[in-house]
C-alpha atoms as one frame of an Amber mdcrd trajectory, in Angstrom:
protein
  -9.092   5.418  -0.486  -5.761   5.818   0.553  -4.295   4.538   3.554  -1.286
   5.566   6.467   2.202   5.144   5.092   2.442   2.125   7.746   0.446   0.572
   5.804   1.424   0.390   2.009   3.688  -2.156   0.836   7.280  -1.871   1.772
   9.526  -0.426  -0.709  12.538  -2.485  -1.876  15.353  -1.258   1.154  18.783
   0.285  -0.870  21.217  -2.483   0.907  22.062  -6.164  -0.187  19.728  -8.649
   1.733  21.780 -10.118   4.492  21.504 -13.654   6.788  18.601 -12.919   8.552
  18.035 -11.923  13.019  17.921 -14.754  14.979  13.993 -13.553  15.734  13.678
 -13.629  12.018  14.886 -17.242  11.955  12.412 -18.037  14.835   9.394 -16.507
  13.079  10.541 -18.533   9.521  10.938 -21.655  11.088   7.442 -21.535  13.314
   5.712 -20.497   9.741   7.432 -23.439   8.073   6.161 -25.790  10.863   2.849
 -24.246   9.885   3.187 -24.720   6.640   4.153 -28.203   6.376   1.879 -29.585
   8.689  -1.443 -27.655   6.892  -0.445 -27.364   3.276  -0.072 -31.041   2.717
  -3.274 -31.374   4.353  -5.333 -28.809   1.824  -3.257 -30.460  -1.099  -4.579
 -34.400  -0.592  -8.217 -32.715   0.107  -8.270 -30.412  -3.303  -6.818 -33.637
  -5.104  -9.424 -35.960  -3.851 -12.065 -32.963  -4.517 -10.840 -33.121  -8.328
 -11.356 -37.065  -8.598 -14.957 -36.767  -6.689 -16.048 -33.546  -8.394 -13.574
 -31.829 -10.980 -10.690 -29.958 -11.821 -12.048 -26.716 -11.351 -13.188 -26.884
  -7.744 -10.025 -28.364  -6.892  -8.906 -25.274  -8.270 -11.519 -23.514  -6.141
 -10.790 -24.812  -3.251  -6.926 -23.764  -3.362  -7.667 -20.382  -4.495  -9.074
 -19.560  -1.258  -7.495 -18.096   2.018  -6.962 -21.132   3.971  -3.374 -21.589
   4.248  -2.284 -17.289   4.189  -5.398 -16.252   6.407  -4.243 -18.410   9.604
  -0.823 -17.693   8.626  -1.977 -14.014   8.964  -3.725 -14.788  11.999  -0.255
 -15.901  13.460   1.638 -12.623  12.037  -1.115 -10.697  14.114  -0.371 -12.327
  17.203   3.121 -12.548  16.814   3.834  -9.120  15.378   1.084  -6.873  15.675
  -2.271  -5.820  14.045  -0.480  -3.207  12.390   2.267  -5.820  11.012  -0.853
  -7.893   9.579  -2.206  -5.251   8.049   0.750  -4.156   6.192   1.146  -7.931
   5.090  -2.577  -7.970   3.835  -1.202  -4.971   1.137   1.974  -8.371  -0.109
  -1.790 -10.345  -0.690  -3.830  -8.239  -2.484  -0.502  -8.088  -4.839  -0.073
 -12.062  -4.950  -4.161 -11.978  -5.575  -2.971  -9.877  -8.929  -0.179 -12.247
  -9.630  -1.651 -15.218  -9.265  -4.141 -14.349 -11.946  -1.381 -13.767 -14.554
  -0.031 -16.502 -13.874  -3.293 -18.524 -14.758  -3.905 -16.651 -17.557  -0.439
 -17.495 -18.952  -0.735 -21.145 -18.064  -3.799 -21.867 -19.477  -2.924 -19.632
 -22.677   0.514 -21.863 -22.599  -1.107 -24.906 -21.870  -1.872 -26.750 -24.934
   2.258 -26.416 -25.712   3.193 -28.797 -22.585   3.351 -28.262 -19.150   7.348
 -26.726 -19.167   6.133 -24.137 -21.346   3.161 -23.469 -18.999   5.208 -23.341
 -16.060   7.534 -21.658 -17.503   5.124 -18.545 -18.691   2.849 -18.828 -15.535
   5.891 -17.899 -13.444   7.855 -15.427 -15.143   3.908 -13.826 -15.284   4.103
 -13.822 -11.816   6.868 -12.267 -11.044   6.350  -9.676 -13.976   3.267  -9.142
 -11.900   4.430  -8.609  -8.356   7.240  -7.238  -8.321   6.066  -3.690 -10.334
   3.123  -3.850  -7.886   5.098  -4.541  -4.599   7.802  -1.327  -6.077   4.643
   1.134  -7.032   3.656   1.696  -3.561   0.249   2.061  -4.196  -2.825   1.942
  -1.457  -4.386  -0.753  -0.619  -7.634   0.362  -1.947  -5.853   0.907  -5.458
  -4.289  -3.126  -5.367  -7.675  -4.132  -4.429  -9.174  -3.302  -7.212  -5.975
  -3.590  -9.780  -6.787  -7.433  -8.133 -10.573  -7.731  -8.781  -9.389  -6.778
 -12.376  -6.974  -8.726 -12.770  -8.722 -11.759 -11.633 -12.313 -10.488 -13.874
  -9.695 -10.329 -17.014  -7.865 -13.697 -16.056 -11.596 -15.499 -15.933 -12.985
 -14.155 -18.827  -9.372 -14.744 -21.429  -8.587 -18.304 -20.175  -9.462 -20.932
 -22.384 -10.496 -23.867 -21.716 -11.164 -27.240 -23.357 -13.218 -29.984 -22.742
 -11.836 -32.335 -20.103 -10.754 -35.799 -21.667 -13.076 -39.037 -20.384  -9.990
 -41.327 -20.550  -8.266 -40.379 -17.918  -5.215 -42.447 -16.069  -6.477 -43.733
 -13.351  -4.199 -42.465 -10.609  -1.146 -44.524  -9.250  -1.074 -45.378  -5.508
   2.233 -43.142  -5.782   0.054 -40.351  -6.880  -0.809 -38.260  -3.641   2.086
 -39.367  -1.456   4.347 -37.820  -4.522   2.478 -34.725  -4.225   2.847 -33.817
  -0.611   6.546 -34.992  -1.430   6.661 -32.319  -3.940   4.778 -29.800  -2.008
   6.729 -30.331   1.175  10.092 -29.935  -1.335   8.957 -26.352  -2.443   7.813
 -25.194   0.678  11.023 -25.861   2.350  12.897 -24.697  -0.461  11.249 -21.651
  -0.823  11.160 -20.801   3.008  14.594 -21.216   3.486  15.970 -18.956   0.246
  13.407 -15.942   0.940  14.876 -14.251   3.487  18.524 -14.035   1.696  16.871
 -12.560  -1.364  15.750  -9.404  -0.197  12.385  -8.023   0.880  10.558  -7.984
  -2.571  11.483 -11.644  -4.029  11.025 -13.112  -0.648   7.567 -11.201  -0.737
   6.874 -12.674  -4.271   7.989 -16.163  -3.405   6.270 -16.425  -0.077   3.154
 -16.113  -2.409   3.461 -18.643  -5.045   0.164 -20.364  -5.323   2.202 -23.910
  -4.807  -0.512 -25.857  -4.428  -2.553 -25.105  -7.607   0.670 -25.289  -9.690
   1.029 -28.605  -8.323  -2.480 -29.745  -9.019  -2.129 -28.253 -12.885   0.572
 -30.184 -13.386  -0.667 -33.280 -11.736  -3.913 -32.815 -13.930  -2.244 -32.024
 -16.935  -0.132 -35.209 -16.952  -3.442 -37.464 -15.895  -6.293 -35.609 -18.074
  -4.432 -33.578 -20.674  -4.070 -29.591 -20.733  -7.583 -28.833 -20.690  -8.007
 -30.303 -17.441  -5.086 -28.130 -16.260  -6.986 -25.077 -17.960  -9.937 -26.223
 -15.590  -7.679 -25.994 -12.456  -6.274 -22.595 -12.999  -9.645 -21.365 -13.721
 -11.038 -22.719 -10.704  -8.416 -21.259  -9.106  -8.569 -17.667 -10.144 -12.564
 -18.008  -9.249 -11.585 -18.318  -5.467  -9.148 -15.659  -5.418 -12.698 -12.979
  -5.006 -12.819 -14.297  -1.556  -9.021 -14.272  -1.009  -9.058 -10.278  -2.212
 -12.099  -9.242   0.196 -10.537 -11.395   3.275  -7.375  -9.129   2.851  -8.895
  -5.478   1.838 -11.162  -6.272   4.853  -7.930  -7.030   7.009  -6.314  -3.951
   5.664  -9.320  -1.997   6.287 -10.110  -3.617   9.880  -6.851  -4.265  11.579
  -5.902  -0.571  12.489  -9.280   0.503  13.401 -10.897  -3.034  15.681  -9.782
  -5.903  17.586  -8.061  -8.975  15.923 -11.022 -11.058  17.140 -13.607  -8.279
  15.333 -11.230  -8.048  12.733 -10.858 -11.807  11.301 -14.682 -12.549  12.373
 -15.423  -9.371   9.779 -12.784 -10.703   7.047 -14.390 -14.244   7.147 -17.925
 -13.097   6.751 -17.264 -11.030   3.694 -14.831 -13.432   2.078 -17.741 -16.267
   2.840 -20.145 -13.726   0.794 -17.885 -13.248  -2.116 -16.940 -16.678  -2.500
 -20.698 -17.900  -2.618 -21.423 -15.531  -5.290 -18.206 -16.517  -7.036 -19.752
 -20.601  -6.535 -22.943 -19.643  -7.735 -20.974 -17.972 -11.042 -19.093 -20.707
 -11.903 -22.140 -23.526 -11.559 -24.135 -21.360 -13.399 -21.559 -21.411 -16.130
 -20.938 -25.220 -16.081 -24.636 -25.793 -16.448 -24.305 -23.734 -19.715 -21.825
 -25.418 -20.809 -23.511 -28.734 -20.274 -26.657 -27.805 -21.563 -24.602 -26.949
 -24.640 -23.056 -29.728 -24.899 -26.521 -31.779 -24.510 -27.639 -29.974 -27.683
């Protein structure tokens, strides 16, 4: 299906990125309040998720849309339907992205976590940035994402978690909303001197599940980092729907209509996605009980 102009992915402008508009400055710094007061929030509840019930629905959990869909939410009311919409086409490419990068980290893993850092985000940004410059429709980078994601699940490897585990430091979560808080101010504050495509591909880094690889990896080995990117690239299905269905919604309904739409049908692919991945860690159990 292809869509209006307006709405595919903006091409890379032919003039050096300059300071940014004063609105532009207003917008960044009400996203970064955003940002840091939600982000840190998600992070402590995925970590605690991985000590009560795994590494790979922490993973799960930060795969899905809850920090870009109310961010989205905000672009809507602040720009326009039609501004959202556009941005939903950036997603679907970071929904691509953000499966090579898992692949490559948990391909990269059992090598050290600087070498799977290193891979997963020069994967990215191989990724995005030929997507972002291809102008494709957004029906085209939905599905370039499904695959994506289908290949990044079923190439991964991933080892058996190890039983001795650290035992987490009292240091350990206030040093990763330090982190977090670091890299989200960081990367705010370069992206709009770097030009429309970089700040498009930084704006989408998947900070949190980096940080909970690496947090893993140095408590649990690089199996249980395998575990996190996996259950990360599970909830990226309902990340892809709620932004196709944005894409798909936003020109034509309401933004109540609209979002109330995108939820439902990310809610329906992310329980089937669930149900996939318990299914598969009962196999692997049972497996392991022969």
């Amino acid at each position: 299906m292809r869509v209006p102009e307006r709405l595919r992915p903006a091409r890379l402008a032919p003039t050096i990125a300059g300071p940014p508009s004063d609105n532009h400055q207003r917008r960044t710094l009400n996203l970064l309040a955003f940002k840091l007061l939600i982000t840190p929030l998600l992070l402590v509840g995925a970590s605690l998720a991985i000590r009560r019930w795994g590494e790979r629905i922490g993973g799960f959990i930060v795969g899905l849309p809850l920090t870009s869909g109310p961010i989205s939410v905000f672009l809507a009311l602040e720009q326009g339907p039609m501004f959202a919409a556009q941005a939903a086409s950036g997603s679907l490419i970071a929904t691509a992205a953000q499966a090579a990068l898992a692949l490559a980290w948990c391909l990269l893993a059992t090598r050290g976590w600087p070498i799977a850092l290193a891979g997963g985000c020069a994967s990215f940004v191989v990724t995005a940035i030929p997507l972002q410059l291809a102008d494709f429709s957004q029906g085209t980078l939905f599905s370039v994402a499904l695959v994506a994601v289908l290949i990044s699940l079923r190439s991964s490897p991933r080892g058996e978690v190890e039983d001795n585990r650290l035992a987490p430091p009292w240091w350990d979560l206030p040093a990763r909303v330090a982190l977090v808080v670091s890299l989200i101010v960081a990367v705010t504050l370069v992206a709009p001197y770097v030009g429309p495509v970089m700040s498009g591909v930084l704006a989408a880094f998947p900070l949190m599940g980096v940080i909970l690889a690496l947090f893993a990896h140095r408590m649990a080995g690089p199996a249980a980092a395998q575990h996190v990117m996996h259950g990360m690239v599970a909830g990226l299905f309902g990340f892809a729907v709620f932004f196709y269905a944005l894409g798909l919604m936003l020109p034509r309904f309401d933004l109540v209509v609209s979002y109330a739409v995108a939820i439902v049908a990310a809610l329906l692919a992310q329980g089937i996605s669930f149900q996939r991945m318990r299914r598969g860690r009962r196999s692997v159990e049972s497996r392991r009980a022969e």
